[in-house]
N, C-alpha and C positions, 0 to 999 in steps of 0.2 A: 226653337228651344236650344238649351247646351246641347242636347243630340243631335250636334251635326258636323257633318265635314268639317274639318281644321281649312279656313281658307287662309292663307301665308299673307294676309292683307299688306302687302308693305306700305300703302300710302291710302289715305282719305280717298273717296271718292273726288273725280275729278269737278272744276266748277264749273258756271256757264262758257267759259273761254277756253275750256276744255285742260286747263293745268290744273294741278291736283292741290287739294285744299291741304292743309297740315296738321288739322286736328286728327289725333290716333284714332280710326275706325274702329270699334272695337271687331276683334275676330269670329268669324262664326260659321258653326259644323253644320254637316248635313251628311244624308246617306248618299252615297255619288255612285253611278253608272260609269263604268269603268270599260275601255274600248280592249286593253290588255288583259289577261287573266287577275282574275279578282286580289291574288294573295299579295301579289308582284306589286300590283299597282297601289296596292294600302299603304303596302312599305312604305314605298316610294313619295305617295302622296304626303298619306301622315308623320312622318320621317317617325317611325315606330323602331324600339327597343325594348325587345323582350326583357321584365324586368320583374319584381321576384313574386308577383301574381300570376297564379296559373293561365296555363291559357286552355282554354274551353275548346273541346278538341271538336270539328263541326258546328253548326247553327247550336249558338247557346237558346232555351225555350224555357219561355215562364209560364205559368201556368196563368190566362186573363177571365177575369170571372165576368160574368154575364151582366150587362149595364143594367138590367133589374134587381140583381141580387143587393145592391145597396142604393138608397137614396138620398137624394136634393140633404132634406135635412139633415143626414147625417152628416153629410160632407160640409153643411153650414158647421152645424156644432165642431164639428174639426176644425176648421178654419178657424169659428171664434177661439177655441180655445189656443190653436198657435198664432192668431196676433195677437192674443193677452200677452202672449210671452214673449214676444214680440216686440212689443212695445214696452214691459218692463226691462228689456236685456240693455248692458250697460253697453258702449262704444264710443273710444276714442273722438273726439273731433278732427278729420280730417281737414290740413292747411291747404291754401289753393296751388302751393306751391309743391305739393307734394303725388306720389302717386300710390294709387290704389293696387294692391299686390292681391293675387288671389292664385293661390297653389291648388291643385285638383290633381287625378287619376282619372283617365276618361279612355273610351275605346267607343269605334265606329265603324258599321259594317259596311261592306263593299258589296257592290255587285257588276258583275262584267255586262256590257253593252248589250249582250245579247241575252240576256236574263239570265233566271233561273236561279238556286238555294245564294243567298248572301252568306259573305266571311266577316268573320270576323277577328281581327287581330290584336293580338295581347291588350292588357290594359297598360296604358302608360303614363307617365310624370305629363303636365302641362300646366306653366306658371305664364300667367301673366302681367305684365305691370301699363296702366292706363293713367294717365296723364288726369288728374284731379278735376282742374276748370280748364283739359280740353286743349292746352296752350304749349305742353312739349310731345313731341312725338313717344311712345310708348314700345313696347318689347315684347314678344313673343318667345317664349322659346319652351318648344316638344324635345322630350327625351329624344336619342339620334336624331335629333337635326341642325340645324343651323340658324342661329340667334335670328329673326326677322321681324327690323326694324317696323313701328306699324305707326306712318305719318312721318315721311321722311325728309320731308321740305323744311323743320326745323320751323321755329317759331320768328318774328320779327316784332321790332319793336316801335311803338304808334306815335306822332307825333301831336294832340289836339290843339297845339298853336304854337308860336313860335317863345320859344323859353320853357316850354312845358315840360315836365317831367316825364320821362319815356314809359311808356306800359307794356306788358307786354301782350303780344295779339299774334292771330294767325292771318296769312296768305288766303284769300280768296275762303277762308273758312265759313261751310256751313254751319245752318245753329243748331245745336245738340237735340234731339228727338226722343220719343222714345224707341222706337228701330234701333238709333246712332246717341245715347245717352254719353253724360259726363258725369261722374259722380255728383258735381256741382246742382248740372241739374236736377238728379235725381232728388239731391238732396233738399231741393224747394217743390217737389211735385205736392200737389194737395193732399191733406190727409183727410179730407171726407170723403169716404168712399164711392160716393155717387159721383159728387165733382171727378175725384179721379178714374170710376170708368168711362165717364164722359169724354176727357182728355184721352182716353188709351184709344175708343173706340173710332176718336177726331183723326189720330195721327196714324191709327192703322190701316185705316179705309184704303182701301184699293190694293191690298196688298197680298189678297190672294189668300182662296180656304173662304171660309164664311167669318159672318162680324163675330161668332162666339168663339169657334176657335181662335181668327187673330190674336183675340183679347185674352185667352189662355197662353197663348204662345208668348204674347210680347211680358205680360206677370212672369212668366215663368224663364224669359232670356233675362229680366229684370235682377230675378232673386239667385241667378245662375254667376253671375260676372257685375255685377257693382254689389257696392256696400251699405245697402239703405239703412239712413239712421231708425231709430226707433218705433218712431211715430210715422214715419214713410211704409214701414216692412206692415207694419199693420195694417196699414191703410191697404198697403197691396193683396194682403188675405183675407178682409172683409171683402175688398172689392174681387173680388176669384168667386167668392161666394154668392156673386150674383150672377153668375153665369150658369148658364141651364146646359146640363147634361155633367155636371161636377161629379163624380163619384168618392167612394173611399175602399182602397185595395188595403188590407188587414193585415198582409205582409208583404213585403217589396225589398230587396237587396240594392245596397247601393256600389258603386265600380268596386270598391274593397268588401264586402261581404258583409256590412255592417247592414243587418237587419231592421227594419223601423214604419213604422204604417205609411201609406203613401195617399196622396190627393190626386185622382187623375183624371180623365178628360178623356174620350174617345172620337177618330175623327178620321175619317178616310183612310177607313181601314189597318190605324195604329192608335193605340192609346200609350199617354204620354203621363207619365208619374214623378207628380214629385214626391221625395221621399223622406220622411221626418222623425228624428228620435222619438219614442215611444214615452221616455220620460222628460224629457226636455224641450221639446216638441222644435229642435234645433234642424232645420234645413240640413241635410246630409248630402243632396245629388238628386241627379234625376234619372230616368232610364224609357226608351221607348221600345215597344211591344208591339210584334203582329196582332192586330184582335180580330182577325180571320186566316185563312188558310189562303196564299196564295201563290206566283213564282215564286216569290223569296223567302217561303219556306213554310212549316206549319202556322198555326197561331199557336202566341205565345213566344217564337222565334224573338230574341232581342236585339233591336237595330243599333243600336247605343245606350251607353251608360255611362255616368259621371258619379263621383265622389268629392264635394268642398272638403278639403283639408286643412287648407288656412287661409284670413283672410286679414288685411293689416295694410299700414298706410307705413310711405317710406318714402325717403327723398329723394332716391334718384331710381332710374331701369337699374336690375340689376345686381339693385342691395335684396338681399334677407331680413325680416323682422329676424326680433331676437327672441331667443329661446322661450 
């Protein structure tokens, strides 16, 4: 999900020849076991700057209500009614030439090697920009840290005979997934819901947790870090709704305190929320929760949290939409 460790992905996965492909991997968090003291090592890692949200002094704790207290249906009727809205919401056409920006507030808790309560460190600024159809390298960059390039091999360009007009392509690049999505793709995935949890649960298989969570996990890194047009975003919250054990949490805070119901999932031992305006039923962030008591801390303890703040197409790493 977006609750995870900030990895500095500079470059694609590498190919069969073992040199690294050039399409922008996109970046992704997790909760990390830390061999240095917990607080030290967040810094360090998530290149974190105290910035003008408070910081939650010890294990922040939400309160996780009981997986019987709300059901299956409920959680469908949520869902239809935020991919109605969903699907009516207006959005730009992104060009293949362009890249996908997405500004957030997010924070991830640490825990040192040797167990015991997790930290957690301020929330903080993290903008990324992803390469449209996959083809120029893309940009990371966290509040205090240092801009890191993501797919740094740079793009080339393809010859398919002689006089041909040059394309452009990547180096040993793999083909977009949903794991390793491009907007592009995301942008042609099915919009019938079945077809598309069929495709989720094809590309997720073997990737560890069981086939229901995967398919909550990969919907939910989907709606965290790309820009699905209309009729995609919908499809992806019908198809959430057929997944068994879906709940609905009645209130949920997102990385900036904004309030709003959430859809969440429970799963070895953390449940995982997405969290949605109450009137708009607009995608806010997401956040994960202890749903037991264990080393790292009561239940309810929160492992991470995110806030989407903006979301917008732009021509190059590094520009700002406009106001």
């Amino acid at each position: 999900m977006l609750l995870r460790q900030t990895l500095l992905a500079d470059a694609a996965p590498a190919g069969p020849s073992g040199r690294r492909t050039a399409r922008a991997t996109r970046p992704r968090r997790r909760l990390v076991r830390l061999a240095v003291p917990a607080v030290a090592c967040a810094l360090a890692v998530g290149g974190v700057m105290v910035v003008e949200l408070p910081e939650t002094p010890g294990p922040a704790t939400t309160a996780v209500p009981d997986d019987g207290a709300t059901n299956a249906p409920e959680a469908t009727r949520l869902l239809d009614r935020i991919a109605l809205a969903a699907a009516e919401s207006e959005q730009p056409a992104v060009r293949a030439d362009q890249f996908v920006y997405i500004e957030s507030k997010v924070a991830y808790a640490a825990q040192s090697a040797g167990g015991g309560p997790v930290t957690m460190p301020p929330v903080h600024r993290r903008q990324v920009w992803l390469s449209a159809d996959g083809s120029r390298p893309g940009l990371l960059r966290e509040a205090g840290g240092p801009d890191t390039p993501l797919g740094t091999d740079g793009p080339v360009e393809t010859l398919d005979g002689p006089g041909a007009t040059p394309r452009p392509g990547t180096l040993n690049a793999s083909e977009p997934s949903i794991s390793n999505p491009t907007h592009a793709y995301v942008a042609a995935l099915p919009t019938d819901p079945d077809t598309l949890m069929e495709l989720i649960r094809d590309e997720t298989r073997g990737e560890g947790q069981d086939p229901d969570q995967r398919a909550f996990t990969a919907i939910g890194e989907l709606l965290a870090e790309t820009w699905a047009p209309p009729k995609v975003g919908a499809a992806l919250y019908r198809a959430a709704a057929k997944i068994p054990g879906v709940t609905v949490v009645h209130a949920a805070d997102d990385a900036t305190g904004r309030e709003g119901v959430a859809v969440a999932r429970t799963a070895h031992g953390e449940q995982t929320q997405w969290i949605f305006d109450r009137a708009t039923y607009t995608f806010l962030g997401e956040r994960t929760v202890l749903a037991e008591a264990g080393d790292a801390g009561p239940a309810g303890t929160v492992m991470g949290t995110s806030a989407v703040l903006t979301t917008a197409a732009v021509d190059r790493t590094g520009e700002l939409p406009a106001a």
